[in-house]
C-alpha positions in Angstrom: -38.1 -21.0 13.5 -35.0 -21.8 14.9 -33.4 -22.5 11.2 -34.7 -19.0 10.3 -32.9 -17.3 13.0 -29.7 -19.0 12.4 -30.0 -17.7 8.7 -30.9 -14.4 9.4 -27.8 -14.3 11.7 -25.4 -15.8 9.1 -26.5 -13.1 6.4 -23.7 -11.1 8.1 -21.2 -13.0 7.0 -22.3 -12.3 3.2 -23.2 -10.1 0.3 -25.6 -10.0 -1.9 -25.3 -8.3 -5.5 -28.3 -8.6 -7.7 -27.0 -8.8 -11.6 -28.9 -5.4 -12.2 -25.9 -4.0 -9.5 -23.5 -4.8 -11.5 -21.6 -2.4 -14.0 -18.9 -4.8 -15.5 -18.6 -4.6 -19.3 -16.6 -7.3 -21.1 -13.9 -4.6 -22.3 -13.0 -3.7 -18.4 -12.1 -7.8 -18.2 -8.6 -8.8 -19.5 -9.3 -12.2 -21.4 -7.4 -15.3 -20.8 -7.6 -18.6 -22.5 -7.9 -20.4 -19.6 -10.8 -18.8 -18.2 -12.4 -20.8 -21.2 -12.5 -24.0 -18.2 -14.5 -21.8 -16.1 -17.5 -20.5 -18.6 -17.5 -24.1 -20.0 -18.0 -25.9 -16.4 -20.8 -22.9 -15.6 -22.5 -23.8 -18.9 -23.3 -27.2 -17.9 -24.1 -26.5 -14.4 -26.4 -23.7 -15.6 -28.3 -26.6 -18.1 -31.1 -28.1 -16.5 -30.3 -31.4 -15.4 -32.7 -33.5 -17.9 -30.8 -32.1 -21.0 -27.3 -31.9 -19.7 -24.5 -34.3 -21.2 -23.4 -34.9 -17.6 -26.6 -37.3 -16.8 -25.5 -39.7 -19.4 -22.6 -40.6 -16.8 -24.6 -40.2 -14.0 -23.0 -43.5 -12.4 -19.8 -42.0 -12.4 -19.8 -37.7 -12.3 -22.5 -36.6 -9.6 -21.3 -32.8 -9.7 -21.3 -30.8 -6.4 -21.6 -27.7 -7.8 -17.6 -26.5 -6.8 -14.9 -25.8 -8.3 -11.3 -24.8 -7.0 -9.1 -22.3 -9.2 -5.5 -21.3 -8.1 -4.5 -18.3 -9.4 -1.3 -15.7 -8.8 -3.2 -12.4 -6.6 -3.6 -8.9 -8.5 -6.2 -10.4 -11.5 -9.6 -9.7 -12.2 -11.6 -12.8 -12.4 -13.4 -11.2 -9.6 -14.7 -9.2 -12.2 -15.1 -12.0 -15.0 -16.7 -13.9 -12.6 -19.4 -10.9 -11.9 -19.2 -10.4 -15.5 -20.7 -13.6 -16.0 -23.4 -13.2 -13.3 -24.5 -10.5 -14.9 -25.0 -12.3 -18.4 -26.9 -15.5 -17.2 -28.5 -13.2 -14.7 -27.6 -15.1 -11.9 -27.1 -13.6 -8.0 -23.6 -12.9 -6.6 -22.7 -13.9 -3.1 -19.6 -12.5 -1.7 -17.7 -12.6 1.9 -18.4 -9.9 4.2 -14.9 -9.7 5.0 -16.0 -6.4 7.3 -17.5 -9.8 9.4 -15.5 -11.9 9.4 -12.4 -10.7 10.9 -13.9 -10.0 13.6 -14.5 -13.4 14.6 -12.6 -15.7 11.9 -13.1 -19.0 14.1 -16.7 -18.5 14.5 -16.8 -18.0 10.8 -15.5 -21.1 9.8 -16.3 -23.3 12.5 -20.1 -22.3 11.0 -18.7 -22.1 7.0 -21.0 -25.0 5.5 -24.1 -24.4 7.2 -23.4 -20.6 6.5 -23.3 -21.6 2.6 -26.4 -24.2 3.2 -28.1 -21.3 4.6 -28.4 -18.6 1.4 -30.8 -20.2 -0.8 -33.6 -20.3 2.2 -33.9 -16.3 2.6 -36.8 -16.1 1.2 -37.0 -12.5 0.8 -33.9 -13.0 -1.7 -35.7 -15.3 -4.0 -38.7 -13.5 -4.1 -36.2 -10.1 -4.7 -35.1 -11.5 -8.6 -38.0 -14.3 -9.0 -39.8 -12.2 -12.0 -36.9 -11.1 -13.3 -35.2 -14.6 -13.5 -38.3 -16.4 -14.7 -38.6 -14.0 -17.9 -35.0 -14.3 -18.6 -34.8 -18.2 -18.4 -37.8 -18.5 -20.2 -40.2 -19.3 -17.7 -39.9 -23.4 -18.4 -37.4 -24.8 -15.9 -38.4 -25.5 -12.7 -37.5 -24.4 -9.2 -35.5 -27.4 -8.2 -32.6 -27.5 -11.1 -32.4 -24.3 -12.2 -28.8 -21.9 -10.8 -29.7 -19.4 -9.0 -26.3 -17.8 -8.3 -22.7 -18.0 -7.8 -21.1 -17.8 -4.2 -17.0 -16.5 -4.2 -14.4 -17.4 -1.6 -11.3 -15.8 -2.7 -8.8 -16.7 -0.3 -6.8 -13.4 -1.5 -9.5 -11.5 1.0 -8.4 -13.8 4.4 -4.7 -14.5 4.2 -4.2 -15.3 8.0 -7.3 -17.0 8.6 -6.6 -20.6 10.8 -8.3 -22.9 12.8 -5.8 -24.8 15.5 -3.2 -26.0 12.6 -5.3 -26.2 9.9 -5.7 -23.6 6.9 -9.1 -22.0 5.6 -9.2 -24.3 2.7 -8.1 -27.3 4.7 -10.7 -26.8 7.1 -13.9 -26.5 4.3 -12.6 -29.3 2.3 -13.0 -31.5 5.4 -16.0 -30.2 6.6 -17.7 -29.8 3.4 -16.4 -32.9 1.6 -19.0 -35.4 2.0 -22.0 -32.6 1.4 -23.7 -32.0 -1.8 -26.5 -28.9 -0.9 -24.6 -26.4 -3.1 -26.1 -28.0 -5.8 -28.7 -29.1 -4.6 -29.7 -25.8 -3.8 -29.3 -24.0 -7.1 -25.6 -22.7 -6.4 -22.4 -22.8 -7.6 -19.4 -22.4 -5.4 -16.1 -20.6 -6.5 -13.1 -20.7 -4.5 -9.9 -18.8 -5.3 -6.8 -19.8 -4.1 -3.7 -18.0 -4.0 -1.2 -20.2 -2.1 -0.1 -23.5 -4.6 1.6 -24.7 -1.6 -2.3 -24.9 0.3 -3.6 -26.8 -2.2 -0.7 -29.3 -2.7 -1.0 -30.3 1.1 -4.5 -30.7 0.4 -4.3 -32.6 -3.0 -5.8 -36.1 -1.8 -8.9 -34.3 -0.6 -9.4 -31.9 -3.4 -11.7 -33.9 -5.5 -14.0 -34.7 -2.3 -15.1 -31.4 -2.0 -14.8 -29.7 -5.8 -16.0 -31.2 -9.7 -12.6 -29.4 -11.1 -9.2 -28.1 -10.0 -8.0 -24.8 -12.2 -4.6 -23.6 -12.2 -4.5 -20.0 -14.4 -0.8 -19.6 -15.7 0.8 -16.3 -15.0 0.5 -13.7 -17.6 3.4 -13.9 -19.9 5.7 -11.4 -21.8 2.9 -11.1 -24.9 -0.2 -10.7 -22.8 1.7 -8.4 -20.7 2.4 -6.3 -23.2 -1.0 -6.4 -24.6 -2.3 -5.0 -21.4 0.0 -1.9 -22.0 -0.7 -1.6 -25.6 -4.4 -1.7 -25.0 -4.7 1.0 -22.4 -1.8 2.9 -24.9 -4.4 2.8 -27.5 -7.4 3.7 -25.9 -5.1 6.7 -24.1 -2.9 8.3 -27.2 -2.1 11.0 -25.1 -0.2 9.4 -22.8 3.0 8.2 -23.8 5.6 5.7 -22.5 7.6 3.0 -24.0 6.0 -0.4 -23.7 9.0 -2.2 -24.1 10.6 -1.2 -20.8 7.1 -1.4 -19.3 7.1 -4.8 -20.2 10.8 -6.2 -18.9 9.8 -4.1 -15.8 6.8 -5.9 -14.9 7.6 -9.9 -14.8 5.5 -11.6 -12.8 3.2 -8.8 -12.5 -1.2 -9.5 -13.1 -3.3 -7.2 -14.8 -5.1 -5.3 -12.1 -1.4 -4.3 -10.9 -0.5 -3.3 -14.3 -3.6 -1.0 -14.5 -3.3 0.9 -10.9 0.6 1.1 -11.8 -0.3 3.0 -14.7 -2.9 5.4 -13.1 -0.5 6.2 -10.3 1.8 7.4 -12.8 -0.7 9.5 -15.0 -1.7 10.8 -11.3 2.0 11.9 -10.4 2.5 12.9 -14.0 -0.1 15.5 -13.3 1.3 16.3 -9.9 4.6 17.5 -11.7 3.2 21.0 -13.6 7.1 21.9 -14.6 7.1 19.1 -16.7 3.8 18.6 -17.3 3.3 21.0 -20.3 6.1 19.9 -22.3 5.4 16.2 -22.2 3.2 13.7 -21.4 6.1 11.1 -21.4 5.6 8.6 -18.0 7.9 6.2 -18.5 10.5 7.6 -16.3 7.8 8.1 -13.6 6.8 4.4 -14.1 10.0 3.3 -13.7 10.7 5.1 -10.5 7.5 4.1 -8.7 8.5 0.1 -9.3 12.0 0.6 -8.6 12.0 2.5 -5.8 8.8 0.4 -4.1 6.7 3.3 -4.2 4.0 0.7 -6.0 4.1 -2.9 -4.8 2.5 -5.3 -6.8 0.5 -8.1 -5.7 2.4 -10.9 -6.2 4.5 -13.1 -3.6 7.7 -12.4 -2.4 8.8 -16.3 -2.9 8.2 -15.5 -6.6 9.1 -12.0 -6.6 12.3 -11.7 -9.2 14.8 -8.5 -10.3 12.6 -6.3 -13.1 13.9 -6.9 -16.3 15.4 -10.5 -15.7 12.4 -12.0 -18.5 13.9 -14.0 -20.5 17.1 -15.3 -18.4 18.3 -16.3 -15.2 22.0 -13.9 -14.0 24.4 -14.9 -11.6 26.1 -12.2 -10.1 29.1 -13.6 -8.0 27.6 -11.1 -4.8 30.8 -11.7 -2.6 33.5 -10.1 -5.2 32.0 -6.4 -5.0 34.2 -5.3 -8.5 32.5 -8.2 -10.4 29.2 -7.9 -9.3 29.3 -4.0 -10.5 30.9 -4.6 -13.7 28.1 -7.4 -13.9 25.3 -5.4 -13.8 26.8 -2.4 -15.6 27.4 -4.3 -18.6 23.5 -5.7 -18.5 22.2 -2.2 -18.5 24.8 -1.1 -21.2 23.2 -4.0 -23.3 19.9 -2.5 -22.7 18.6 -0.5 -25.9 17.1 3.3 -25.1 15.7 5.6 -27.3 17.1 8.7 -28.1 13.9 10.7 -27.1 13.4 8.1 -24.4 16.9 9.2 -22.6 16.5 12.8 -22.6 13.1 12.6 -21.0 15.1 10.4 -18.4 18.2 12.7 -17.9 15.4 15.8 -17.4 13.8 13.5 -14.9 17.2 12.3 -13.1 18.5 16.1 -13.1 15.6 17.5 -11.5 16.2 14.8 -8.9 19.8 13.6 -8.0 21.7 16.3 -10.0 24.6 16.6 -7.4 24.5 12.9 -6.2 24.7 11.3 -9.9 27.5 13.4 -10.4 29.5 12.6 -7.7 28.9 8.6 -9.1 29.7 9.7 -12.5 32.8 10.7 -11.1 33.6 7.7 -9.1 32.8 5.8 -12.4 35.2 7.8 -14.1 38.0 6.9 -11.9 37.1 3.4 -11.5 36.4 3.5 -7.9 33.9 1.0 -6.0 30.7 2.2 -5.7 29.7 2.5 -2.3 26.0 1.0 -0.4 23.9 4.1 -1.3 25.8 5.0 -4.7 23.8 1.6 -5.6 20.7 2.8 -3.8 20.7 5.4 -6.4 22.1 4.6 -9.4 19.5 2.0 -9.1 16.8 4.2 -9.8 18.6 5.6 -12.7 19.9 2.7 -13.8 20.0 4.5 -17.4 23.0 6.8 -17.0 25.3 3.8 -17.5 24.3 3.3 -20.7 27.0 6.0 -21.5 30.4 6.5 -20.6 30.8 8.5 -16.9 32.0 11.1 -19.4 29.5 11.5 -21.7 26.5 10.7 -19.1 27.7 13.8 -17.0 27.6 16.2 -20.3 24.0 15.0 -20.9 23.2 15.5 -16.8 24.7 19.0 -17.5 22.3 19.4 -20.7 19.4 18.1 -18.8 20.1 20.5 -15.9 20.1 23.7 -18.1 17.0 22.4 -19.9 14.9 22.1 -16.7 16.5 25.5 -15.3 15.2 27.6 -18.7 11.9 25.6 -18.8 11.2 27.2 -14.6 12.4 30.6 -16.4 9.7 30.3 -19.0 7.1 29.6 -16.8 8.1 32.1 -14.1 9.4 30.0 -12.1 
């Protein structure tokens, strides 16, 4: 009775999805090669145990039913890995992180006899039993066949500690010499964000998990692929992938996708300019460089936008150098001709009186001062021309935007 009641009181602490409750399809999921080690370690957990290769070396690989996968924040294998739950009809157990913050060291103090405890609510069982059986064909029995997947992701509890020790510190010691997950039909997932967590904890890893998994960072090509994909499938929205891409190093996919909505959103906020193009590449650019859209990922790894293919030293304690430095890296920078009026409109409608004052400074070689940086750095395009030039085509841009409000009534 007493077990009952402690496992009734620990549901709190989790969340059950049923595969019927989840709408994932395999085209929302961004596909990476490495997630190859994930589906290929479920597959042989999900064989029953008389057929599986891994009882051949039963002397040597008893699995636990665990694996550990460190991976940059802003992804979606929270979504591949409900995607897969879905397919092998399995049932998804999730942190109540509602729950747990309000009492993190009760939490974890409790952690493995919270996980012990979800395979005995009956009522859960009994909740997918039919459905299971006629998808599994009925012929396994109760005792080795999966029953679902349980997720930690780290990325949910980023300040949760116990004395000096951190979260996954404390569950590899306390869970390292127990093997119920499996036991119990379940495989555990745990997503770590922090390299640095699992480095101090590398002795101890294999105590407690079958298989460490470390997912690269997307690179230039899959990058781009993200914003090719969503170009394609959205041909009337236009921006210029190119810059997207240099803009965005270091960036995950999930980032990516809500940078681009925000944009579409303030694109749509902007009616003046909204019915003569659907052009957002000036708006994308402004929400990353003036932090209006923060991605995920760390500040220790957090680099300039644009630096993608190599490393700059600018020598930051000779102010003349450092400017000419960085002028001649955005002169080197290739723009289309469409491309820059759309950003002159954009930067006219904006800073008309402050870029001219730069331009002018420019012109007669004078330092820039602290908040000339500011915001020439959000039009960092303008120095692709001479000062002379650049402030004829903020003129041209000016009288543009001034005729379009006239059309319009405005």
């Amino acid at each position: 009775m007493k077990d009952i009641d402690k496992d009734i009181e620990f549901s709190k602490y989790y969340r059950l999805i049923t595969p019927n409750e989840i709408d994932i399809d395999r085209e929302d999921i961004f596909y990476r090669d490495k997630y190859n080690d994930i589906i290929n370690y479920l597959k042989i957990m999900l064989t029953n145990h008389e057929e599986s290769i891994v009882q051949s070396y039963d002397k040597f690989i008893q699995p636990k039913g665990a694996i550990l996968i460190n991976i940059m924040s802003g992804t979606d294998i929270d979504d591949y890995l409900k995607l897969i739950s879905k397919k092998y009809y399995l049932n998804f157990y999730e942190l109540n992180q509602k729950e747990i913050i309000k009492a993190p060291e009760e939490f974890i103090i409790n952690i493995t006899s919270i996980l012990e405890s979800l395979p005995r609510i009956k009522d859960i069982e009994e909740m997918n039993k039919n459905s299971e059986i006629s998808q599994q064909g009925g012929s396994k029995t109760e005792k080795n066949r999966i029953k679902g997947i349980i997720l930690i992701n780290q990325e949910n509890f980023p300040n949760i500690k116990l004395k000096e020790r951190n979260f996954l510190e404390h569950f590899i010691i306390s869970f390292k010499n127990k093997k119920e997950i499996i036991k119990n039909g379940l495989i555990l997932i745990w997503i770590n964000n922090n390299i640095k967590e699992i480095e101090i904890n590398s002795r101890l890893i294999f105590e407690a998990f079958d298989l460490f998994i470390k997912i690269p960072l997307l690179d230039k090509i899959e990058r781009e692929s993200i914003f090719r994909s969503f170009s394609e499938k959205n041909p009337k929205i236009v921006f210029d992938i190119k810059t997207l891409v240099d803009l965005t190093k270091k960036w995950e996919s999930r980032d990516i996708n809500h940078l681009i909505k925000i944009a579409i959103f303030k694109h749509y906020l902007n009616s003046e300019l909204n019915d003569v193009s659907n052009e957002i590449t000036h708006i994308l650019k402004d929400l990353i460089e003036s932090g209006e859209f923060i991605p995920s990922i760390s500040s220790e790894i957090q680099l300039n936008p644009g630096n993608d293919s190599k490393n700059q030293n600018y020598d930051t304690k000779n102010p003349e150098i450092l400017h000419k430095s960085i002028i001649s890296d955005i002169q080197n920078q290739s723009i289309s001709d469409f491309m820059l009026n759309q950003l002159y409109e954009n930067a006219a409608s904006q800073k008309y009186t402050e870029l001219l004052i730069i331009l002018d400074k420019l012109n007669k070689k004078e330092i820039l001062e602290e908040n000339d940086l500011i915001i020439l750095s959000k039009y960092p395009f303008i120095l692709n021309d001479n000062p002379q030039k650049a402030q004829i085509n903020l003129e041209k841009a000016k009288k543009k935007i001034e005729q379009i409000k006239q059309a319009f009534g405005k």
